[in-house]
N, C-alpha and C positions, 0 to 999 in steps of 0.2 A: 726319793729316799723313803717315803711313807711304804711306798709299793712294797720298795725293799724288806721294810719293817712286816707290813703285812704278813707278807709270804714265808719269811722266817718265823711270825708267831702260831704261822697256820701249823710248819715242816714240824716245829717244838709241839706242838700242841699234841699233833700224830703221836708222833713217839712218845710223849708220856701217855698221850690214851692207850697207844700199844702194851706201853707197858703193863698197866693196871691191868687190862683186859684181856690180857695172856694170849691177845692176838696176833698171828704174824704177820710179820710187815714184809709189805710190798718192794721185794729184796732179793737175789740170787741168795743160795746162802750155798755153801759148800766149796766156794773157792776162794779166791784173794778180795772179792766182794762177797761180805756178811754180817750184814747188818745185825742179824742177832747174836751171833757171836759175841760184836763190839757190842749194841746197848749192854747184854744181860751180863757183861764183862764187869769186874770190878770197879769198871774206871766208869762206865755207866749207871753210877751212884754218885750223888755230891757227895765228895768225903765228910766222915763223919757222921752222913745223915743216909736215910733208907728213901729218900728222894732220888728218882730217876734225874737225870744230866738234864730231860728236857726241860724242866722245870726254870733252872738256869736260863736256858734259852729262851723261855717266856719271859720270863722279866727282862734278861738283857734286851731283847729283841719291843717289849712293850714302853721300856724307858727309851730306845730309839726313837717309837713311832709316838710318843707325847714329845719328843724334842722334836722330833719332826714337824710337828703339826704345832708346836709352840711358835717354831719360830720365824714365822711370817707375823704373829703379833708381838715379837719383841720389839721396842723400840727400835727403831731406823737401823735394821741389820745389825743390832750390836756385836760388837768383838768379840765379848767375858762368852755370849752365848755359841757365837759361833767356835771357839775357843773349847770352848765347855762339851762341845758336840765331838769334836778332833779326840779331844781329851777320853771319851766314852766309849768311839770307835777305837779306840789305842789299845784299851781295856778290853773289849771282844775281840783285836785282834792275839791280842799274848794269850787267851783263854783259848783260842782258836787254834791258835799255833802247835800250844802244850796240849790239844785234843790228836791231832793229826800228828802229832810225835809219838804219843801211847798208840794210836791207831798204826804206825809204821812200824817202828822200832820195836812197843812192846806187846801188841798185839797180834801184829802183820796180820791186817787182814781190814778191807776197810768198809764202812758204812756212806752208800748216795747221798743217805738222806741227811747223813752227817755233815759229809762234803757242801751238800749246796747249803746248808746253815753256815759254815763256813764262808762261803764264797759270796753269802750274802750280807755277812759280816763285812767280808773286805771291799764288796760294794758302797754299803754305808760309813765306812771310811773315806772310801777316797772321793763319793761326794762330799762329806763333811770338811776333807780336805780343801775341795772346791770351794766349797761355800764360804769357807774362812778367807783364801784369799782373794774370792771375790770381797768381803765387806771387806778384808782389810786393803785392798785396791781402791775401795773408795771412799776411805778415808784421809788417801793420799791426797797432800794440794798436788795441783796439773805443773809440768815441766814447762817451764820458761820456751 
């Protein structure tokens, strides 16, 4: 899961440094993959704010990799934490989702580097998933 988190903060990081540095990214651009299309698109702005999307992505991806890396010293696999991790991956998943909708639907046209921040999102999910019911598997008493 840290990996995960890693790799997503490095994908985020890119793009916002692309952004600032009016450099182009490492992208086809001129067909149904275009990366700069999608960032320098409306929707690659936090609404409201002149913040590039990656920005987002650092934090979501940065609070991953501190749950990450928390919770092997939470007490004895707790629930509330492993819970709380489910709960967080739920949250990059709907953001991820509502990304690749504007990318499809209102866009048409989509970003790699988008996609595997995505995809690494729904990784860190579905170990989170994992992890939840491993500890809550062993909190169960054993069958008669």
């Amino acid at each position: 899961m840290a990996l995960a988190a890693v790799a997503g903060l490095a994908i985020s990081a890119y793009l916002t440094l692309t952004h600032y540095q009016a450099v182009p990214l490492a992208c086809p651009s001129g067909g149904v993959v275009d990366c700069a299309l999608v960032t320098q698109s409306r929707y690659g702005l936090i609404p409201g704010t002149m913040l590039p999307i990656g920005f987002a992505g650092i934090a979501w991806f940065a609070v991953s990799l501190g749950l990450a890396l928390a919770a092997p010293r939470v007490r004895a696999r707790s629930l509330p934490a492993a819970g709380a991790l489910v709960a967080w991956g739920l949250a990059g998943l709907a953001a991820a989702l509502y990304l690749v909708y504007v990318e499809l639907a209102l866009l048409r046209h989509l970003c790699e580097w988008c996609t595997a921040t995505h995809v690494l999102v729904l990784v860190i999910l579905l170990l989170a998933v994992g992890r939840l019911q491993a500890v809550a598997l062993e909190g169960r008493p054993e069958s008669p």
